[in-house]
Each structure stands twice: as structure tokens, then as C-alpha cells.
C-alpha positions as CSV (number, residue, x, y, z in Angstrom):
1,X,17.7,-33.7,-35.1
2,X,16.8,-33.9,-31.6
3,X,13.3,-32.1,-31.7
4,X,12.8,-34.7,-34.8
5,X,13.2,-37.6,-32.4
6,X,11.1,-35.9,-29.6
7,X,8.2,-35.2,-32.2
8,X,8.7,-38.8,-33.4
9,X,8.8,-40.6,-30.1
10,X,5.7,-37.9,-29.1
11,X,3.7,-39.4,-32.8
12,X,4.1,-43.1,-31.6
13,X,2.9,-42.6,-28.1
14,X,-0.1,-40.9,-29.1
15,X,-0.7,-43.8,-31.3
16,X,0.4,-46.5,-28.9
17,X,-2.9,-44.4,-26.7
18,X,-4.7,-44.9,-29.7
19,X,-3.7,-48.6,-30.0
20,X,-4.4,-49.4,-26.6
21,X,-8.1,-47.7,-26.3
22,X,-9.2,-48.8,-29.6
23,X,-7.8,-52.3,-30.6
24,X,-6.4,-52.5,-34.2
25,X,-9.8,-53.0,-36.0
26,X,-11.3,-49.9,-34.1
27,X,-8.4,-47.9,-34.8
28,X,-9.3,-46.0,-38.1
29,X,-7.1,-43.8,-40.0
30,X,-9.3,-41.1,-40.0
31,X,-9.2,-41.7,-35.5
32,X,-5.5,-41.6,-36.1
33,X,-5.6,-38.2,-37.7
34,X,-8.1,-36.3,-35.7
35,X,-6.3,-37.6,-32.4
36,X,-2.7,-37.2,-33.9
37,X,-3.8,-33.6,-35.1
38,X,-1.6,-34.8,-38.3
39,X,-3.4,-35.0,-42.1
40,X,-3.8,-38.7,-43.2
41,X,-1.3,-37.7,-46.1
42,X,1.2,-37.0,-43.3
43,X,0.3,-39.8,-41.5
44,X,1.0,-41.8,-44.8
45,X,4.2,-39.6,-45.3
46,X,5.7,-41.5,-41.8
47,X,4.4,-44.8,-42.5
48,X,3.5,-45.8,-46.0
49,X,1.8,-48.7,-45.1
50,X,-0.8,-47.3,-43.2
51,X,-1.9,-49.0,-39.7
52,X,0.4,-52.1,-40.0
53,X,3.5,-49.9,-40.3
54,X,1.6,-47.3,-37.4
55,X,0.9,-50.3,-35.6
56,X,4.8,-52.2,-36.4
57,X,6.3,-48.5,-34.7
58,X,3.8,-48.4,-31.7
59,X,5.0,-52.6,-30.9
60,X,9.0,-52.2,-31.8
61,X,8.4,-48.7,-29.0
62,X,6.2,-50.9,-26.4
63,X,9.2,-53.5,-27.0
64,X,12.3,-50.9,-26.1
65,X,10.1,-49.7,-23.1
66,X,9.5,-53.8,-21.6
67,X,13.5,-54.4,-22.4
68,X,14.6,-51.2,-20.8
69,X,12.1,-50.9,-17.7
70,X,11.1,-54.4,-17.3
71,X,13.3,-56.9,-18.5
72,X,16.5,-55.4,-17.8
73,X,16.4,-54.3,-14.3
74,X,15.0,-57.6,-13.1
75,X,18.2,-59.4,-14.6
76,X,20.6,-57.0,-12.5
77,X,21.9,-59.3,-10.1
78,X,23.2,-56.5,-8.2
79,X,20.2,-56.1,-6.6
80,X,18.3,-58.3,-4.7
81,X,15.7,-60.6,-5.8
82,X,12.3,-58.9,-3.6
83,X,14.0,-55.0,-4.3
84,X,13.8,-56.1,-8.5
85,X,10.9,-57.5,-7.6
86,X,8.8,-54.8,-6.1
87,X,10.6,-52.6,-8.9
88,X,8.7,-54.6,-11.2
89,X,5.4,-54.4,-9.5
90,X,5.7,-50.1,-9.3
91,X,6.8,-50.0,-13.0
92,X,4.0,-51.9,-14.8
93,X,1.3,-50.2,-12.0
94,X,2.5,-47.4,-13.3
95,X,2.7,-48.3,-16.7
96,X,-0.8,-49.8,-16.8
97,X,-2.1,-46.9,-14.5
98,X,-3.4,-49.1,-11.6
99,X,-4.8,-51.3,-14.4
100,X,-6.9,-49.0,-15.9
101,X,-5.3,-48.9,-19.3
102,X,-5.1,-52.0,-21.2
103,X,-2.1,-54.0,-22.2
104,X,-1.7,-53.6,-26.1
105,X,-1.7,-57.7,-26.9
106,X,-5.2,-57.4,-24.7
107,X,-6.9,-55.1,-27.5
108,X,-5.1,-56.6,-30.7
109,X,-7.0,-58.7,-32.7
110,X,-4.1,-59.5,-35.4
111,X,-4.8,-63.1,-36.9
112,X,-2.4,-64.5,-39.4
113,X,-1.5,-61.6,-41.2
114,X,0.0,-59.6,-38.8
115,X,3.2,-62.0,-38.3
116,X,5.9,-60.2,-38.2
117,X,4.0,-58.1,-35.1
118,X,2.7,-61.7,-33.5
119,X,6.5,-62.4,-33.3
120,X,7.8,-59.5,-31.8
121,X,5.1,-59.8,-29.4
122,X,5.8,-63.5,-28.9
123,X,9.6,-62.9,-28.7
124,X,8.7,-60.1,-25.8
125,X,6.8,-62.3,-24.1
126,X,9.5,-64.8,-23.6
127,X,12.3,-62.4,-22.9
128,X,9.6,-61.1,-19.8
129,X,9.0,-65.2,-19.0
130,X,12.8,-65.6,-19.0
131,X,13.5,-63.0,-17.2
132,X,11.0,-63.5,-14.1
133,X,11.9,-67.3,-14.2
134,X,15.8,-66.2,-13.6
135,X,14.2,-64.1,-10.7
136,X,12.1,-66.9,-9.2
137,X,15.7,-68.7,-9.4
138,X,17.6,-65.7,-7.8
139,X,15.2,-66.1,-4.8
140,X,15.4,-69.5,-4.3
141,X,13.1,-71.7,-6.3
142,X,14.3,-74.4,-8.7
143,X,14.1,-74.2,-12.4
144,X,10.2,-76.0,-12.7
145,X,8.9,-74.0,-9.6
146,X,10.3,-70.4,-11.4
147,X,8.7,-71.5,-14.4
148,X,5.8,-72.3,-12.9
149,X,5.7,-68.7,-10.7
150,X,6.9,-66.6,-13.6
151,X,4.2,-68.3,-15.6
152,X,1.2,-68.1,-13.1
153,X,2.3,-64.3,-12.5
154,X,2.1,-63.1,-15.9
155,X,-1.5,-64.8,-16.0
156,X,-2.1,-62.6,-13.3
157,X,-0.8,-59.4,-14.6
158,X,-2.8,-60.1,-17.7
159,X,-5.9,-61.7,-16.3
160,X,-6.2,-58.9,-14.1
161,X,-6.0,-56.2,-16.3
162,X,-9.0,-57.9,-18.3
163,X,-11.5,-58.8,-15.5
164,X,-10.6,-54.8,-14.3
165,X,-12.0,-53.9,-17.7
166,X,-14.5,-56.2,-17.8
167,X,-15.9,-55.5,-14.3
168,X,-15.0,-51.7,-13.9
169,X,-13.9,-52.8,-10.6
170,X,-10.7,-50.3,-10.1
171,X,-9.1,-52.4,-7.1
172,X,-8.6,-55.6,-9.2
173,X,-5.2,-55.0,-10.4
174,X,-4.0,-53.6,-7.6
175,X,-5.0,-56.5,-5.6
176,X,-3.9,-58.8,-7.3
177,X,-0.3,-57.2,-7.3
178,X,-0.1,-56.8,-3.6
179,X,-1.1,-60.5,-3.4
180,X,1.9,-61.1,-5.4
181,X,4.3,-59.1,-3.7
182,X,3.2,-61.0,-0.7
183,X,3.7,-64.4,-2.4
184,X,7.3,-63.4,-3.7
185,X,8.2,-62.3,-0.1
186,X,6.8,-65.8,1.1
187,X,8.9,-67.9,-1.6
188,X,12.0,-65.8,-1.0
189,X,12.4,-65.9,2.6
190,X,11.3,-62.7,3.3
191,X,8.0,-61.8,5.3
């Protein structure tokens, strides 16, 4: 059972790679199955709807990952505000690589029909919000001022990791994160 979950988990990051390089209109199934190394029976085997049920796996997966190394650690309040904080900061650098790869919302182009994966995307996003506006309260700001920050910063994170793409300029992300790290330490008392 366990080698089932491994190989599963190992199938939906490949295609979460896919995802994320291709968008879902430049995803294709044949892409799927040459990268995957799986036929497209097989692939139709796991998910019988094709690229909405490939692409339904790869958002619920991205989803576990934001809740468990994102969302979660910055609500322990047994840490301190700038330590969650910087936490934060290393665990989506890493997760984006420096900003080189792209945030999956960034490259899906999912209009009306895809919403059921809109929501869960939506219903992400304002966990994340929620989450960093509880921070921005933890170190010191009121309610409309961590709105605000929590706000502005994930503009940031996702601003930057398109002009990065869009400019080829490697240093964007990372700037832009150490300019936040410098803010956070400014708001919450620590320089």
C-alpha cells in the first residue's frame, strides 16, 4: 500500500511540473504521457476524466502542501511573529525555486468551466490571506493595517514571480522577498 501511495504522490508531482511549465491549455495528454512515461490508457485508468481530474489531483496536492507548510506554521502562536515569518519567506523560495518556477494559478487559464478548481483555488487563497492577516496582527498591526500588509504581500509574491518570468531577471523574486522581510521586521519592532 505504501509503494502505491509513493508512486501516486510521485504521478501528481510530475504532473503538478507539467501543470506549472505548460499552463492547462498547453498541457496535452499526449505531453502528459511522454513526460509521465505512463500510456494515455493508464493515464485514463487514474483519472477518467482526463486533464480536469489530472488537473483536480495536481490542485487538491498543491492545496495539502500550502495548508501544511504555509498556512499552518504561520498560525502557531508558539512562535514568534518575525521567526513564522522568515519561515514563510524560505518555504515558498524554496518552493518557487528562487522564483524561477511559476505559481500554478499564474499559468492556469480555467474560465468558467473549471469551478470546482477556481474554488479550491479561491478557498486557498483566503485561508493564505487569513492566515498572514492573523500574523500581521501577532506583530502588532491592527485588523485594516494586516489586511492591508497581508494583501500587498501576496501581490508581491505573485507579481514577482510574473515580471521574473516575464523579464528573465533571476534576482526579482528574491528581491523582492528580502524587501519584505525587511518591512515585517520594521512593522514588528524588530530591526
Amino acid at each position: 500500500m505504501a509503494k502505491a501511495i509513493n508512486e501516486n504522490t510521485a504521478l501528481i508531482e510530475a504532473l503538478f511540473d507539467i501543470f506549472r511549465n505548460h499552463g492547462y491549455e498547453g498541457t496535452t495528454i499526449s505531453l502528459l504521457s511522454e513526460v509521465t512515461g505512463l500510456q494515455k490508457s493508464s493515464l485514463y485508468h487514474h483519472f477518467p476524466k482526463g486533464k480536469e481530474d489530472m488537473l483536480k489531483a495536481v490542485v487538491g496536492f498543491v492545496s495539502e502542501k500550502i495548508h501544511q507548510h504555509v498556512i499552518t506554521p504561520l498560525l502557531d502562536e508558539e512562535v514568534n511573529p518575525e521567526k513564522r515569518f522568515s519561515n514563510l519567506i524560505a518555504t515558498i523560495t524554496r518552493f518557487y525555486s528562487d522564483g524561477r518556477k511559476n505559481c500554478l494559478l499564474n499559468v492556469l487559464n480555467l474560465g468558467d468551466t473549471k469551478v470546482e478548481i477556481n474554488k479550491l483555488q479561491n478557498d486557498d487563497y483566503i485561508a493564505w490571506l487569513n492566515a498572514l492577516i492573523q500574523l500581521g496582527k501577532d506583530a502588532g498591526l491592527d485588523e485594516p493595517e494586516a489586511k492591508n500588509w497581508a494583501e500587498r504581500f501576496l501581490v508581491i509574491v505573485e507579481g514577482a514571480l510574473v515580471i521574473q518570468r516575464l523579464t528573465n531577471d533571476l534576482q526579482t523574486f528574491e528581491r523582492h522577498m528580502e524587501c519584505e522581510k525587511k518591512l515585517f521586521s520594521q512593522f514588528s519592532g524588530q530591526q
